[in-house]
C-alpha positions in Angstrom: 67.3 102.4 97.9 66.0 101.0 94.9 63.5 98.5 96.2 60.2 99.8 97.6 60.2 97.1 99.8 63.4 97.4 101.1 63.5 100.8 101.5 60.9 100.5 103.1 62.3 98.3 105.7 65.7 100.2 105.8 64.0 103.6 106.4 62.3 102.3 109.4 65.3 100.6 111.0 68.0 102.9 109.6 69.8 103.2 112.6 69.9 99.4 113.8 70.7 98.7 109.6 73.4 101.0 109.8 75.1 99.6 113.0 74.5 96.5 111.8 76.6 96.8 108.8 79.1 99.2 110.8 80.2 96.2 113.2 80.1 93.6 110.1 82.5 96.0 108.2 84.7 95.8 111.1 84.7 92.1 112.2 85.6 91.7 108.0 88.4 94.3 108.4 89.7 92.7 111.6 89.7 89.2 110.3 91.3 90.2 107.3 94.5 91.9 109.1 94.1 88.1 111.1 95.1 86.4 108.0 97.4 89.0 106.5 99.3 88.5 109.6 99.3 85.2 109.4 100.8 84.8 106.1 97.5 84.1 104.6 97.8 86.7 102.0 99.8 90.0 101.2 98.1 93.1 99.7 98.5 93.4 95.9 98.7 96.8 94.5 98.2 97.7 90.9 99.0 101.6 89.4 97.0 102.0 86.4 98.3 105.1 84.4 97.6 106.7 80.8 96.1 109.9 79.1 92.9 111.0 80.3 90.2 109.7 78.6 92.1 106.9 77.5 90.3 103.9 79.5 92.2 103.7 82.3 89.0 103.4 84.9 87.3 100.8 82.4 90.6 98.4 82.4 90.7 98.8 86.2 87.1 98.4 86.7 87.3 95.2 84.4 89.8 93.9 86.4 88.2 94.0 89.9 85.1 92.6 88.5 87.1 89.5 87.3 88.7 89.4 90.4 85.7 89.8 92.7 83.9 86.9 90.2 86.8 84.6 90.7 86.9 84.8 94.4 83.1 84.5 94.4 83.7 81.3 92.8 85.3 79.8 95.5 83.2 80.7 98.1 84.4 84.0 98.9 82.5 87.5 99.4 84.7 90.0 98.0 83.3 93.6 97.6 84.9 96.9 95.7 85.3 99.6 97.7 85.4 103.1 95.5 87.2 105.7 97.3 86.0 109.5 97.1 88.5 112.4 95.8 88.2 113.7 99.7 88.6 111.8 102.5 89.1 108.6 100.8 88.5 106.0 103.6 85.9 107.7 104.9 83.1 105.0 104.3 85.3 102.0 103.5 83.7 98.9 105.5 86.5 95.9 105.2 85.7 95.8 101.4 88.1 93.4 100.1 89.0 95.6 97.2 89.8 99.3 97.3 89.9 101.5 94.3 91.5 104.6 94.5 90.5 106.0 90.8 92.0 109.0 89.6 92.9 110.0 92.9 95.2 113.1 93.7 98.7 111.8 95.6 98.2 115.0 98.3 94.6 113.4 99.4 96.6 111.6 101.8 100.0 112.3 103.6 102.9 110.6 102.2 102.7 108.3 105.7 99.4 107.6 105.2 100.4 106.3 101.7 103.3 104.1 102.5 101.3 102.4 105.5 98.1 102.0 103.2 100.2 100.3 100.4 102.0 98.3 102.6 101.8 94.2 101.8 102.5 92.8 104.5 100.9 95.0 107.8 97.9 96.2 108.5 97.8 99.7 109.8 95.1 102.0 111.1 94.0 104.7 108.3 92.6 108.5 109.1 88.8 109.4 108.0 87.2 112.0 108.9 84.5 111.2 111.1 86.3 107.7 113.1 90.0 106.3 111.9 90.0 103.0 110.8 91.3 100.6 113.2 93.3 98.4 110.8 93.3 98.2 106.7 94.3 95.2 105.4 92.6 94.6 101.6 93.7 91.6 98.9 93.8 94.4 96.1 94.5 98.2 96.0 94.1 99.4 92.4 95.3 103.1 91.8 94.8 104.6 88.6 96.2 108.7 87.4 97.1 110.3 84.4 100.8 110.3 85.6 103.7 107.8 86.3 103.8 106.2 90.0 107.4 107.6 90.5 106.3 111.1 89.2 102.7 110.5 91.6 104.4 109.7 94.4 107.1 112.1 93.9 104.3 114.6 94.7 102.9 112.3 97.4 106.3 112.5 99.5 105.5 116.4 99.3 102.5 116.0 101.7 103.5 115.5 105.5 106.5 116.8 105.6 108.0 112.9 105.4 111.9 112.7 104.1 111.1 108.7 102.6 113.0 107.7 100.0 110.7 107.0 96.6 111.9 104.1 96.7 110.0 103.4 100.0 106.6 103.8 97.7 107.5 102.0 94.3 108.7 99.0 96.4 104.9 98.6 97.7 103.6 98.0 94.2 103.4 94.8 92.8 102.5 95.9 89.2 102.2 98.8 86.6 100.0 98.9 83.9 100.7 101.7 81.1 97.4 101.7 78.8 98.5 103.7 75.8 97.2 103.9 71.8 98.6 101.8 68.9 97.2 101.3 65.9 94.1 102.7 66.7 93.5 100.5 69.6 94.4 100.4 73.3 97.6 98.4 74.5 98.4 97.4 77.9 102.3 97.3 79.0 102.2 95.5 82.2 105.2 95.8 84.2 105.9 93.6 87.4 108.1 95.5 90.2 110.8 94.2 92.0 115.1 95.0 92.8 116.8 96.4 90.0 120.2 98.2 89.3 120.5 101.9 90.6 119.3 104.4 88.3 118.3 108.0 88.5 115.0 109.2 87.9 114.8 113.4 86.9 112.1 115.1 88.2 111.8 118.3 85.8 109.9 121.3 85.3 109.5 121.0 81.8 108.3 117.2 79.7 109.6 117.2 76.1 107.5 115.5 73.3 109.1 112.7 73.1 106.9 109.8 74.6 107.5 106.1 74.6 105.1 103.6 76.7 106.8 102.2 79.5 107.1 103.0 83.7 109.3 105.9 82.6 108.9 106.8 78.9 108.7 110.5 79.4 111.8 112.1 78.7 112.8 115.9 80.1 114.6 118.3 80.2 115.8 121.1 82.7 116.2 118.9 85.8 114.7 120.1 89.1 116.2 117.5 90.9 117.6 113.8 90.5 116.7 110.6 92.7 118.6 107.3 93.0 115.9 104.6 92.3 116.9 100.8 93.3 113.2 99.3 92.5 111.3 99.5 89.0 110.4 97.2 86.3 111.8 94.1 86.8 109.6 92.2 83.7 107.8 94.4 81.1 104.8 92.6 78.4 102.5 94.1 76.0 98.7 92.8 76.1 95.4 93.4 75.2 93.0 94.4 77.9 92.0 90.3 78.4 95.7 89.4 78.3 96.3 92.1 80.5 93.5 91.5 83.2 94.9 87.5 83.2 98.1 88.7 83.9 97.3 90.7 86.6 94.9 88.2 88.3 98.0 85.5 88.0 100.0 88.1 90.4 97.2 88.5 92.2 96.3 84.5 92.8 100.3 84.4 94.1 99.7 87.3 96.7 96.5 85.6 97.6 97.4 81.5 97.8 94.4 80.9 100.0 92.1 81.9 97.3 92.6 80.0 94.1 92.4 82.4 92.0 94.4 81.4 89.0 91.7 78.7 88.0 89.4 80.5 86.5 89.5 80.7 82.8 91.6 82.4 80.8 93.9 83.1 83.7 98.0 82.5 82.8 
């Protein structure tokens, strides 16, 4: 579009261009749900959350960009996929990398969720227009100003879908809380995995009291209680590069056939 030339070409052949890339998007989305079948890989998925304003989108941006150069590095394509508020797979291709920023928990149904964030399946999405035949990306980043349990609490609202929370927090791999200290931004990530019952209050009203961490909120005035058996199983604070190496360590494990971790500065 930005190219005189090229848009000159593409304006001439913009059908033929755009099936073109149609059918590549989907032999790349097809071969990826080969592999992740396979074993090759498993889908890694991050939940960025903080204040507004606070740099959430930056860290995550940061973060797929040093994925996308690592895998690059080793002879691999990978492309970012950046998901509209509406309709969010609506012109996703096979990108490698989807990022769902800031994105509301009822723009999808709470199925639509748990079989997006899945690790280990691949599983045709809705759009608007033509359902995707099968999703399968390395990395699913989700950023919101709210905690996962708290944003999928509100996701298990939307299609009528009686899943235990549980059934969403176990998809993610990490959480990253970015929160102020000192006048700078820190970075708490948290990996996910089994841990001893607890319950998690949903409430109507959040007190001030505030501490960073998955669940540092406290409340008062329950609505409701749930019985939790997956959270934080490791917590470590970071600045945004020790964060981002952290992250692309987990990542490199999800993704063994891409070596990943050798890149500098990776853990």
């Amino acid at each position: 579009m930005l190219t005189d030339e090229l848009f000159d070409i593409y304006s001439r052949h913009q059908r033929e261009i755009d099936d073109a890339l149609s059918a590549y998007g989907q032999r790349r989305a097809y071969r990826a749900a080969a592999k992740l079948r396979a074993g090759a890989f498993s889908t890694h998925v991050v939940f960025v959350h903080g204040d507004a304003g606070i740099g959430k989108t930056r860290f995550a941006t940061d973060f797929i960009t040093e994925a996308i150069s690592a895998a690059n590095a080793h002879g691999e394509r990978w492309q970012v996929y950046r998901a509209a508020t509406g309709n969010p797979l609506d012109d996703w291709r096979g990108e490698e990398v989807l990022l769902l920023d800031d994105l509301r928990a009822s723009a999808m149904d709470a199925n639509d969720w748990l079989l997006l964030l899945d690790p280990y399946n691949a599983s045709p999405a809705k759009a608007r227009y033509e359902n995707k035949g099968e999703v399968a990306p390395r990395l699913i980043v989700i950023t919101a100003t709210i905690e996962p349990v708290e944003f999928f609490y509100y996701a298990r609202q939307k299609g009528n879908v009686d899943e235990a929370l549980d059934q969403f927090i176990r998809r993610l791999a990490s959480v990253v809380k970015v929160y102020r200290a000192d006048d700078i931004n820190r970075y708490l990530v948290q990996h996910i995995g089994k841990i001893e019952p607890y319950e998690w209050h949903q409430c109507s009203i959040p007190t001030a009291a505030h501490t960073p961490g998955m669940y540092g909120n406290a409340y008062h005035q329950n609505a409701g209680s749930r019985e939790l058996t997956y959270g934080p199983e490791t917590s470590a604070e970071h600045d945004a590069d020790g964060a981002v190496a952290e992250l692309l360590s987990g990542l490199a494990v999800r993704s063994p056939d891409v070596p990943l971790a050798l890149i500098e500065g990776a853990a």
